[in-house]
N, C-alpha and C positions, 0 to 999 in steps of 0.2 A: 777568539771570535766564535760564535756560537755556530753550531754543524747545523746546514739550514736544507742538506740533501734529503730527499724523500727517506723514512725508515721503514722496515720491511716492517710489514703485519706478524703479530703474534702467529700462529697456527692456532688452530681454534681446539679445544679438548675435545677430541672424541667422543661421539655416544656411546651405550654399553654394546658391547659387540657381544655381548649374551643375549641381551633384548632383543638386539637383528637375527640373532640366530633362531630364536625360537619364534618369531616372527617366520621367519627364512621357514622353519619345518611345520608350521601351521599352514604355511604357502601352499607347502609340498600336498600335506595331506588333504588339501582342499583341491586337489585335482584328480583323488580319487574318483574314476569312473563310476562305484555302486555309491549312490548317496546315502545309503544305510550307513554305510562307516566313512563316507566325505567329513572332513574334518568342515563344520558351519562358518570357521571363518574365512570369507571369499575374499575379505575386505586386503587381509595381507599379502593377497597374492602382488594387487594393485602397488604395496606400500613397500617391496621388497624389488627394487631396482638395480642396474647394474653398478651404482656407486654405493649400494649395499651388499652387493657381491664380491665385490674388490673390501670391504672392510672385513668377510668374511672369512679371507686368503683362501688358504687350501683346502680349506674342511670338507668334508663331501657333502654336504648338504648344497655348497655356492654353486659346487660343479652339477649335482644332482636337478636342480631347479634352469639349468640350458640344456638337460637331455631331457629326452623322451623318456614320460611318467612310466611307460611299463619296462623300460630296459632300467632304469635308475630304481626302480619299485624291487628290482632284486638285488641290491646293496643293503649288507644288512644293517652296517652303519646310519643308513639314511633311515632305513624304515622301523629300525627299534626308535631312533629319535622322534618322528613323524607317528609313532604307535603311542609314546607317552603324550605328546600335545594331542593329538584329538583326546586321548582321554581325559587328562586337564582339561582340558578347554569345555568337552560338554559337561563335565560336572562341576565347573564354576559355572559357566552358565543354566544349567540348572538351577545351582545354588538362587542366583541373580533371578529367575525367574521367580521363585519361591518366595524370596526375601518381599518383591515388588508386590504382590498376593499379598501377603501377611502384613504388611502397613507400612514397609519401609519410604521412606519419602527423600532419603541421602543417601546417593551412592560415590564412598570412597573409595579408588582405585588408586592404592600405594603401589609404589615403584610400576609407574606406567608403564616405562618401557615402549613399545610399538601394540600395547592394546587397542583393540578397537571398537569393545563395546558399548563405548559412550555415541560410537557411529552406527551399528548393526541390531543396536536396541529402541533405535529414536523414540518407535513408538512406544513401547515399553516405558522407556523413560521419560516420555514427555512429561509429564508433570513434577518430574523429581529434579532436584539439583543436582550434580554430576559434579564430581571435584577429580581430576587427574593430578597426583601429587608425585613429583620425580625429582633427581638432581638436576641441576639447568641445563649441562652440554645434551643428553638425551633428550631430555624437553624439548628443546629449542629445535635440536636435529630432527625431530617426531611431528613438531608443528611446521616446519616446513615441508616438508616431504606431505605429510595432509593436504597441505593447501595446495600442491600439484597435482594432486588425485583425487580429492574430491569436492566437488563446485558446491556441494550445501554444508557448511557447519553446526552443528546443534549449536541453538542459543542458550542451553542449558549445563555447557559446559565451561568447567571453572578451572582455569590449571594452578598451580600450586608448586613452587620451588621449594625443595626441601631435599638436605643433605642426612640420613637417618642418623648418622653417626655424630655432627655436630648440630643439628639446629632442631629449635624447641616445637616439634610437632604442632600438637593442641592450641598454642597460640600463632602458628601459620594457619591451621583450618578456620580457627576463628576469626582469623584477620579476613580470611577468603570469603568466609557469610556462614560459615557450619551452625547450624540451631542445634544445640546440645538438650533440648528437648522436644528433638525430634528423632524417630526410630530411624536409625542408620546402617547400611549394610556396607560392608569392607570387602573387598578383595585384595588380597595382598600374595601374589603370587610370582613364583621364582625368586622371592628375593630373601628370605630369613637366610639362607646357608651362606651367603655371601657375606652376612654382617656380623659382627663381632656378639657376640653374649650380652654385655651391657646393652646394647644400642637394641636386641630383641626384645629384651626384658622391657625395657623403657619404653617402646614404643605400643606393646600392647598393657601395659599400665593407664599409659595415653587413654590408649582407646577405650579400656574400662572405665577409668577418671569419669572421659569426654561423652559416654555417651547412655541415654536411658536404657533400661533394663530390657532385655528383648533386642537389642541392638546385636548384630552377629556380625564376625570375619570368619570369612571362607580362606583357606591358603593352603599350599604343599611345603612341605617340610622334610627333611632327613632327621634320625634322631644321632646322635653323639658315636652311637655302631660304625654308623652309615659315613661318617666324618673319619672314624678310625681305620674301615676299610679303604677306606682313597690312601692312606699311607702306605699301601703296601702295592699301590698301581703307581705306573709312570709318568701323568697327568693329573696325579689328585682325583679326591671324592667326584667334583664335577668334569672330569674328564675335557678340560677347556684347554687351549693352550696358555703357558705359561706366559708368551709374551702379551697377551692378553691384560693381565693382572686383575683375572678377576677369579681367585681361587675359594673353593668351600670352603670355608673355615667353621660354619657353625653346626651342632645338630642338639636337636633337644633331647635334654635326659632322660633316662625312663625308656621303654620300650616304644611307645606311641605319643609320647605327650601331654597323655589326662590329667597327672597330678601338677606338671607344671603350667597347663593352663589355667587350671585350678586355684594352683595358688596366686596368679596375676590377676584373681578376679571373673573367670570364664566357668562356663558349664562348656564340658569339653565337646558334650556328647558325644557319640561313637565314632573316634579315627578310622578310616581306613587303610590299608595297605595298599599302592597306589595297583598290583595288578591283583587284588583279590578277586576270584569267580563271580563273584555277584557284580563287580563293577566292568568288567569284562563282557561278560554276556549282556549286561546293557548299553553297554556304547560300542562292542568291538567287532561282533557278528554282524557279516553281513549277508543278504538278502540269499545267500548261499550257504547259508548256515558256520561259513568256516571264518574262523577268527582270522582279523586285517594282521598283517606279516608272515599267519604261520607256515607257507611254505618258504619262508626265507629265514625263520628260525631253525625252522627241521633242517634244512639243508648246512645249513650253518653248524648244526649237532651233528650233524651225520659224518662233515668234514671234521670236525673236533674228536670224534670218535677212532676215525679212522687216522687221522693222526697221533693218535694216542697209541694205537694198535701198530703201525709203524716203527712206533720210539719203545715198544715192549723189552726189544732187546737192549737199552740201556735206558731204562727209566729215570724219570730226573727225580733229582731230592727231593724228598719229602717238605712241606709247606712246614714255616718258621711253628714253633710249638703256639707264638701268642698271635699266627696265624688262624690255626687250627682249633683254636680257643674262642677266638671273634667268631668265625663261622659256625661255630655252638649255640656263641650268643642271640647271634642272628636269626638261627633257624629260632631258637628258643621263642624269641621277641616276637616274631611273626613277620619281620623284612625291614627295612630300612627307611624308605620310601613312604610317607604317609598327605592322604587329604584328609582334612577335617572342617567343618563347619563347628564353630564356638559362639556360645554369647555368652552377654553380660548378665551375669546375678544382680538381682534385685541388693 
């Protein structure tokens, strides 16, 4: 006789609990009091809720975001996090500015995540088509949570399911409406370290393939250093929790990247290192001349110092030789951490 009792619902798969998190720390940095270093996006404060806090657990940021911005502001955990997203943040949007000027008329944002520029650019982008391309459970989790927070939707925007790892890019954008002879600008950030080697490679071939000359992605990246250093911390290259499952695994070869975007098809132009002086002094100074965290770095050195000064009378072992080797490389390289704006060669 067939079982005719109600059956429980599946549990639905999780969003990426990366995506909320930097979400979560764009929050943060958007309640900087000096608006010179206010991280621009106001929209995630809205979109970062208590059912996004409970997906967060313990991290300090969940906790950081129900206390008070200036007693949480001296957490260095919270505010080294909240130092690198306002820095991403205005120099994609920069980027996105730039790109809209110069002729772009498509803007793809791979691995959405909890982005909001398709919302805080309207007018910017009114006239361009807007594709937000993600796996479904984040998609899906992203557009709901939207449509409780904000009453107008751009009509210009196009979502797009897409698995990086199995499913065929180029012909999802084109199923969605992408004009492949039309100038198109990418954003693809936070997401190459998380994805295997093959699936990076292939997906900015994709985009070379897919799009006219002039066409650029803006994105952050680690290189292969930067992948090997996480081997020798507690938590991996991205410092996430393990039950998370969403570990670094990739970084590109080479110091910065040039030759391997190069050879996918890209004019690399100049990488940056994500805190070099020049991009610091442009987004991180504020109206008081002194760079956003640095008293919660110094103090944070000053206790590292004096902890060290402590432990004088039994110092600990010396760091593993192929420690001490990477850290060469490193310095060598110029850092780990790289932005870059790329296009496509004619």
């Amino acid at each position: 006789m067939a079982d005719l009792s109600p059956q429980p619902h599946p549990e639905p798969t999780p969003p990426s609990r990366s995506s909320i998190l930097v979400a979560a720390a764009r929050a943060f940095g958007s309640r900087e009091p000096d608006q010179t270093i206010r991280n621009p996006d106001l929209l995630a404060d809205r979109l970062i809720g208590p059912d996004e806090l409970v997906l967060l657990g313990d991290h300090p940021l969940a906790k950081a975001l129900e206390q008070d911005c200036a007693e949480a502001s001296q957490i260095p955990a919270v505010v080294g996090f909240a130092w690198l997203m306002l820095l991403r943040t205005r120099f994609i949007d920069d980027a996105l500015e730039r790109a809209i000027k110069n002729g772009a008329t498509q803007v793809v944002i791979l691995g959405a995540g909890f982005d909001t520029r398709a919302y805080r650019f309207q007018e910017l982008l009114k006239d361009c088509k807007v594709f937000e391309v993600d796996a479904a459970p984040t998609q899906e989790y992203k557009r709901r949570r939207v449509a409780m927070v904000l009453p107008d939707l751009p009509q210009n925007l196009i979502h797009v399911k897409v698995d990086f790892a199995k499913d065929d890019l180029g012909n999802a954008l084109r199923t969605a409406g992408l004009k492949q002879n039309e100038k198109t600008f990418y954003i693809w950030e936070g997401v190459t370290m998380y994805l295997p080697d093959e699936s990076v490679r292939k997906t900015l071939q994709t985009l070379a393939s897919l799009s006219v000359p002039g066409s650029s992605v803006v994105l952050d990246y680690v290189n292969s250093l930067g992948i090997e250093l996480g081997k020798f911390t507690p938590q991996g290259a991205g410092g996430l929790p393990a039950s998370w499952g969403e570990p670094w695994i990739f970084g590109v070869p080479g110091a910065n990247g040039s030759e391997f975007f190069h050879e996918l098809g890209f004019d690399p132009g100049v990488p940056v290192v994500i805190n070099h002086p020049d991009l610091v002094k442009r987004y991180m100074v504020g109206k008081d001349g002194v760079t956003y965290g640095a008293h919660v770095f110094e103090k944070a050195r000053a206790a590292a110092e004096a902890k060290a000064k402590e432990a004088a009378q039994s110092p600990p072992p010396p760091p593993p030789e192929a420690l001490a080797e990477l850290r060469k490389a490193i310095t060598a390289a110029g850092g780990v951490y790289w932005l870059a704006e790329i296009t496509v060669r004619p």
